[in-house]
C-alpha positions in Angstrom: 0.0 0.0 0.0 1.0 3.5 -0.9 2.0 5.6 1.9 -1.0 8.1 3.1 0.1 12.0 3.5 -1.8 14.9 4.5 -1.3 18.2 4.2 -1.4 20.7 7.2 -1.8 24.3 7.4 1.2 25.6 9.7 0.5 29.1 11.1 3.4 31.4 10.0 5.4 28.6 7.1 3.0 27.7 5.5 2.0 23.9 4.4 3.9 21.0 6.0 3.0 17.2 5.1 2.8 14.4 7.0 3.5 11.0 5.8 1.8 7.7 7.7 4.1 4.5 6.9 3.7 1.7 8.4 1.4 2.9 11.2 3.4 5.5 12.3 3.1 9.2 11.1 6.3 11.5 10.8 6.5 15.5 9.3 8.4 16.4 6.8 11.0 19.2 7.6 10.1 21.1 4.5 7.2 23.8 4.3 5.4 24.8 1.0 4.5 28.6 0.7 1.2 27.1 -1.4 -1.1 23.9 -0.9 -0.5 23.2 -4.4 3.2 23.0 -4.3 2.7 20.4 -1.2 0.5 18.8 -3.0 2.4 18.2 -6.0 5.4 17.0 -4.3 2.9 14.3 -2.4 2.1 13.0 -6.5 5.7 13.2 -7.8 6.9 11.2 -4.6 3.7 8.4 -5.6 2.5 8.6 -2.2 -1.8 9.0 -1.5 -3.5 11.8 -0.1 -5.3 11.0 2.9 -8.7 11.9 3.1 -10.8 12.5 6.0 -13.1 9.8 7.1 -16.8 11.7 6.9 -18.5 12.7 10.0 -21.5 10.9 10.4 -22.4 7.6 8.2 -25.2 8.9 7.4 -24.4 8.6 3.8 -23.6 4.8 3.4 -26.7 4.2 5.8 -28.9 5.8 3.0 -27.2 4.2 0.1 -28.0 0.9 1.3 -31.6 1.8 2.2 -34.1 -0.1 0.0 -36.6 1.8 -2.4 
């Protein structure tokens, strides 16, 4: 499996990403002025972006639901 990174807002650098491998998570010491720069270093490197699991379930509960 590809390594899962996510992209955080840091208050005065800018974008830092963190990369999960292996069950453990670790920051990368480089800080992008733009979310797009960190997130095209996160492609070129073949890793995933990690998406947040949704709030409620809500949605799979109605998508099962029958007619």
């Amino acid at each position: 499996m590809k390594p899962q990174a996510q992209i955080i807002e840091a208050a005065e650098h800018g974008y830092r990403i963190h990369v999960e491998r292996d069950g453990t998570t670790e920051a990368l010491s480089t800080y992008f002025d733009q979310y797009q720069d960190a997130l095209d270093y996160i492609l070129n490197q073949g890793w995933q972006l990690k998406r947040e699991a949704p709030s409620s379930s809500l949605l799979v509960e109605t998508r099962f639901l029958k007619p």
